[in-house]
TORLO-820490 format. One record per residue (C-alpha): residue number from 1; residue in one letter; z, x, y. Coordinates in Angstrom, 2 decimals. Last residue first. Layout:
BEGIN
i,aa,Z,X,Y
NUM,A,Z,X,Y .
...
***
This chain:
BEGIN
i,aa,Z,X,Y
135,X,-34.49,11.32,-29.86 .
134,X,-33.11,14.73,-28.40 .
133,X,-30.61,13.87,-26.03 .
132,X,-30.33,15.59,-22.67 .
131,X,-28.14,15.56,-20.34 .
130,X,-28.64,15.95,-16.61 .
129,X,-26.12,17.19,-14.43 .
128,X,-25.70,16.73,-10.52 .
127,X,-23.14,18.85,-8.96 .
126,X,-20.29,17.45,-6.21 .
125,X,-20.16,19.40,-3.16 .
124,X,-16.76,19.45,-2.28 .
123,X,-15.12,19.37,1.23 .
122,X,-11.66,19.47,2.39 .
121,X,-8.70,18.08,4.50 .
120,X,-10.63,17.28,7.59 .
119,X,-9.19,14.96,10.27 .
118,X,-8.99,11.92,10.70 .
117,X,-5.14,11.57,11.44 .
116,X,-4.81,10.27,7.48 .
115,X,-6.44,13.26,6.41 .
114,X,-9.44,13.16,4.96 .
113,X,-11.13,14.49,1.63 .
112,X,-15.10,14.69,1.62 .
111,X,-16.43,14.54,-1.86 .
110,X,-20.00,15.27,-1.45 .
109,X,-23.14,13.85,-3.69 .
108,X,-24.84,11.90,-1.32 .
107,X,-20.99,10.48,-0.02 .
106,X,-17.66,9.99,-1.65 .
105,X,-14.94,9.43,0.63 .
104,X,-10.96,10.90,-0.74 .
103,X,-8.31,9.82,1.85 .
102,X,-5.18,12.26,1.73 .
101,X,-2.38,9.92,1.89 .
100,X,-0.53,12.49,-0.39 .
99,X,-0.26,9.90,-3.42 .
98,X,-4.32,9.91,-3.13 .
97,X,-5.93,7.38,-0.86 .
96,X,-9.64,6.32,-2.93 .
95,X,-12.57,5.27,-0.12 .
94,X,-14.78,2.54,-1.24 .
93,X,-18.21,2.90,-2.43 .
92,X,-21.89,3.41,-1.18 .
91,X,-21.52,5.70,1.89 .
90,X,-24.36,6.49,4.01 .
89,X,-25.12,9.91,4.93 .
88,X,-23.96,13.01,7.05 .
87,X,-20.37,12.45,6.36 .
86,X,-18.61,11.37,10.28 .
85,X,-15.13,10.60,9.90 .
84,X,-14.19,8.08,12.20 .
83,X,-10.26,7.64,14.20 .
82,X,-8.07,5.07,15.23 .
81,X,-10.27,2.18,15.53 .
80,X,-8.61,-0.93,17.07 .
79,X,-6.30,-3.83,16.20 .
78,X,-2.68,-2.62,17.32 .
77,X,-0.37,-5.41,15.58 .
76,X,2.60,-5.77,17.48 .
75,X,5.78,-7.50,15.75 .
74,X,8.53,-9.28,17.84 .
73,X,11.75,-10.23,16.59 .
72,X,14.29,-12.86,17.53 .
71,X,17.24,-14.04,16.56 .
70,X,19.16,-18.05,17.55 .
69,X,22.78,-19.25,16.67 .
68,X,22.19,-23.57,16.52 .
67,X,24.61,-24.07,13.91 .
66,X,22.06,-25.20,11.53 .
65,X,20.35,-20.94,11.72 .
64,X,17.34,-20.18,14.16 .
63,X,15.04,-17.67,13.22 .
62,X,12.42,-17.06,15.92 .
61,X,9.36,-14.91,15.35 .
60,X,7.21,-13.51,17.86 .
59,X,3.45,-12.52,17.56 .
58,X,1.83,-9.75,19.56 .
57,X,-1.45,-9.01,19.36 .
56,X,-3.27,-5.64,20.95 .
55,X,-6.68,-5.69,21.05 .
54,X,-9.93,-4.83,19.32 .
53,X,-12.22,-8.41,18.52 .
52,X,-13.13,-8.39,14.84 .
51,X,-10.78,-11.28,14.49 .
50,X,-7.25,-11.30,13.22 .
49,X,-7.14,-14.36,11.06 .
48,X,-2.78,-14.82,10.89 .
47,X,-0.34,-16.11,8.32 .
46,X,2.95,-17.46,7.86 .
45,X,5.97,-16.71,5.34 .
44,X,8.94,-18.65,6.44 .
43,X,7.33,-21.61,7.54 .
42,X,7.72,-22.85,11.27 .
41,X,3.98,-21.20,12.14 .
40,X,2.47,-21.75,8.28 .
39,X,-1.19,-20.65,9.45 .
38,X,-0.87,-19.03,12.73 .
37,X,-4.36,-19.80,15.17 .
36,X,-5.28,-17.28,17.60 .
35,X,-8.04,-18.02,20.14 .
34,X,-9.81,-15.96,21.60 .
33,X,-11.45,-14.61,25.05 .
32,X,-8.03,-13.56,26.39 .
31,X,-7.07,-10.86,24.11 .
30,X,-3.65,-11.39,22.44 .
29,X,0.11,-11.51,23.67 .
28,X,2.93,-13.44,22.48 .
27,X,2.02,-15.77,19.61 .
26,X,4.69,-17.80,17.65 .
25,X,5.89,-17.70,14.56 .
24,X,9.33,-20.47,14.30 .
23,X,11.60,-20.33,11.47 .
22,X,14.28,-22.63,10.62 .
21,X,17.55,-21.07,8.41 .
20,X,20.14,-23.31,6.01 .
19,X,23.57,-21.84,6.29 .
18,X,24.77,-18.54,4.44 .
17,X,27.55,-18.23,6.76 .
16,X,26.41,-14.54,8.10 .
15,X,22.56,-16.34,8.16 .
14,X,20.05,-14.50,6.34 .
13,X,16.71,-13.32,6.90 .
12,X,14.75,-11.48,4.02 .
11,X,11.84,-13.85,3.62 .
10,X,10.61,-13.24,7.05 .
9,X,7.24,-12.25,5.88 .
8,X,3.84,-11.51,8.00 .
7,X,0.94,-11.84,6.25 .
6,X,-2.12,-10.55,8.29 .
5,X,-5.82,-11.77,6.80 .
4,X,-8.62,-9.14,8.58 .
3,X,-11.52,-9.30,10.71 .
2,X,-12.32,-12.68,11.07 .
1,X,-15.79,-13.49,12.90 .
***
């Protein structure tokens, strides 16, 4: 029951000697009936199955350089429903996110456009044409 594939990257951690770096992913916090597993956990890119179960996650990451000096950094990932946008009929395509963030949904010809709070930005009623070609 995945819900979504997280990469989480910790390519751009440096040591102030430029020595060799060990990386450790960890998880923090998630909801108690699952179970979490990190793919790559002491690699420096790893990733995560978030599962269609809403909850916060929180998954740690310790970079530790050969002399021993230790950092670490903590990233929540908030899996829950911010908002719906109710259309009036089903929806047969994918959403398009224009350089605004404005969210364009096409539905039973209407053109709803969304703001990224959820709220509306617009609506179009799209017009069906026929052509006609004389055979």
């Amino acid at each position: 029951m995945t819900f979504g594939k997280i990469i989480l990257d910790a390519s751009p951690s440096s040591s102030y000697n430029g020595s060799s770096l060990s990386y450790l992913w960890s998880v923090v916090k998630k909801p108690n009936e699952i179970g979490l597993n990190i793919k790559g956990s002491t690699s420096v890119i790893c990733e995560i199955e978030i599962p269609k179960i809403h909850g916060e996650y929180i998954i740690s990451l310790q970079v530790t350089d050969s002399e021993g000096n230790k950092s670490l950094t903590i990233v929540s990932i908030a899996n829950e429903i911010l908002w719906k946008y109710k259309t009036g009929n089903h929806i047969s395509s994918s959403p398009a996110i224009g350089n605004d963030e404005t969210i364009y949904i096409g539905s039973a010809y209407n053109l709803y456009a969304v703001n990224p709070d959820g709220t509306k930005n617009g609506n179009f009623k799209l017009v069906r044409t026929y052509i006609l070609h004389r055979l």
